[in-house]
C-alpha positions in Angstrom: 53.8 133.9 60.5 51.2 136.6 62.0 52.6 140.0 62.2 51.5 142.4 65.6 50.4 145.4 64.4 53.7 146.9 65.8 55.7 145.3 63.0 53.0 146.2 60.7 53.0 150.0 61.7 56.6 149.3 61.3 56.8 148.1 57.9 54.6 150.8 56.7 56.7 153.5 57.7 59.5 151.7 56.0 58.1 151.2 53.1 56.9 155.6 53.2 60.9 156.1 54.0 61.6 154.0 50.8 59.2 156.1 48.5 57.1 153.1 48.5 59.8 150.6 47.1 59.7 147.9 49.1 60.0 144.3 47.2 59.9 142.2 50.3 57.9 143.6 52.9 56.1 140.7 54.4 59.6 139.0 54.3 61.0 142.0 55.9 57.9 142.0 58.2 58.7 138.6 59.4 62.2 138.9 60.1 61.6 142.1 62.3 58.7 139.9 64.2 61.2 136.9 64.9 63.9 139.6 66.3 61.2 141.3 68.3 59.9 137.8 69.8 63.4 136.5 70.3 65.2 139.1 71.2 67.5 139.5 68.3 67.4 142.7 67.8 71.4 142.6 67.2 71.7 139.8 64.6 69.0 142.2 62.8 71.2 145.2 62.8 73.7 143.1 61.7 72.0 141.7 59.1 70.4 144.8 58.1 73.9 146.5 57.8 75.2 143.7 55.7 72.3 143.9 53.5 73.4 147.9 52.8 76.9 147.0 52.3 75.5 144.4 49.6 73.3 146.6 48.1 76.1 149.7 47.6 78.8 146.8 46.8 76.4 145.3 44.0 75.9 148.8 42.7 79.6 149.7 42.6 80.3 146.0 41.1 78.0 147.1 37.9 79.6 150.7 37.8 83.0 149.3 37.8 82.7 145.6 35.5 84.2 142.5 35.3 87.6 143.8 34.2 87.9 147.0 35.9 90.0 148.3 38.3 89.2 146.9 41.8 86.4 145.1 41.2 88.0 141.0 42.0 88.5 143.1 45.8 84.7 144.2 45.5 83.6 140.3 44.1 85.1 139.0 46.8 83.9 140.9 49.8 80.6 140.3 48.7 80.7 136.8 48.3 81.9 137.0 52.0 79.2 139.4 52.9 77.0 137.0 50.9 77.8 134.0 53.2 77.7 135.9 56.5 74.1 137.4 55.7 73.2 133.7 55.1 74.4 132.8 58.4 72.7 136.0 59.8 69.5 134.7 58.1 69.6 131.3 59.6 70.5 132.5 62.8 66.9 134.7 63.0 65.2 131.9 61.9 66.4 129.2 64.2 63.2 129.7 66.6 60.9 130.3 64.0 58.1 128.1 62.9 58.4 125.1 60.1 57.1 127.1 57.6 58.5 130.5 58.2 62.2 128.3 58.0 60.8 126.0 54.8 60.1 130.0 53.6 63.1 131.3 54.3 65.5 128.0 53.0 63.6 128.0 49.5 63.2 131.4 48.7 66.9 132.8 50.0 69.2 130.3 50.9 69.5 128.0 48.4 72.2 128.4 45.7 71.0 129.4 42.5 70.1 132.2 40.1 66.5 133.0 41.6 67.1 132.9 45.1 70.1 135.2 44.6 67.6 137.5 43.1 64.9 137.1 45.3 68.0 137.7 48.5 69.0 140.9 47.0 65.5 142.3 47.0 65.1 141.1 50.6 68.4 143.2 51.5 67.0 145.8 49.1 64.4 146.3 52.0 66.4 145.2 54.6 69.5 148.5 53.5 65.8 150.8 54.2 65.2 149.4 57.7 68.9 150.3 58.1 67.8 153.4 56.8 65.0 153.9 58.7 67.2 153.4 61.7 69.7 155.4 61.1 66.9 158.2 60.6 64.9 157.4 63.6 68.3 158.5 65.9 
């Protein structure tokens, strides 16, 4: 997928908000161009306040451990979190090219150890957008 230089200009002032952290951003990039385009600007926000949720959630989840207090609650409401940022995902991409959707399946969506890693990078970038918004108001 070709980025407009809006969603470039975009990205880049992201990724100066994020102290230049960003993991993801062409992913990032490409998600923002396929809301622009289709006018999904709301499954976005959505996904991009799932993705901050996640990101806090994982944090706490490491804080706390596997046995402590509250943290089967926390497990759980991020494995549902998990599922709806999947369906977020697919939702975004359901106009999107061949490749951008072969990109998005392999890399994100499947279920295993990499992808999971690779997804919590994405919403890594995606909790800064979120960021970024809340900033921008």
């Amino acid at each position: 997928m070709t980025l407009s230089q809006t969603t470039k200009s975009l990205i880049s002032e992201i990724n100066a908000a994020s102290g230049n952290t960003l993991q993801r951003s062409m992913d990032l990039g490409a998600l923002l161009e396929t809301a622009h385009q289709n006018s999904l600007h709301d499954i976005l926000n959505d996904l991009a306040f799932s993705a901050k949720f996640l990101i806090k959630s994982f944090d706490l989840m490491k804080k706390v451990g596997k046995g402590g207090e509250g943290y089967d609650k926390l497990e759980s409401e991020f494995t549902s979190q998990i599922k709806k940022s999947h369906a977020l995902i697919s939702q975004l991409l359901e106009k999107s090219d061949a490749m951008t959707k072969a990109h998005f399946t392999g890399t994100y969506l499947s279920m295993d150890t990499i992808a999971m890693q690779n997804l919590m990078q994405l919403f890594h970038d995606l909790s800064w957008y979120k960021n970024y918004l809340i900033d921008k108001r």
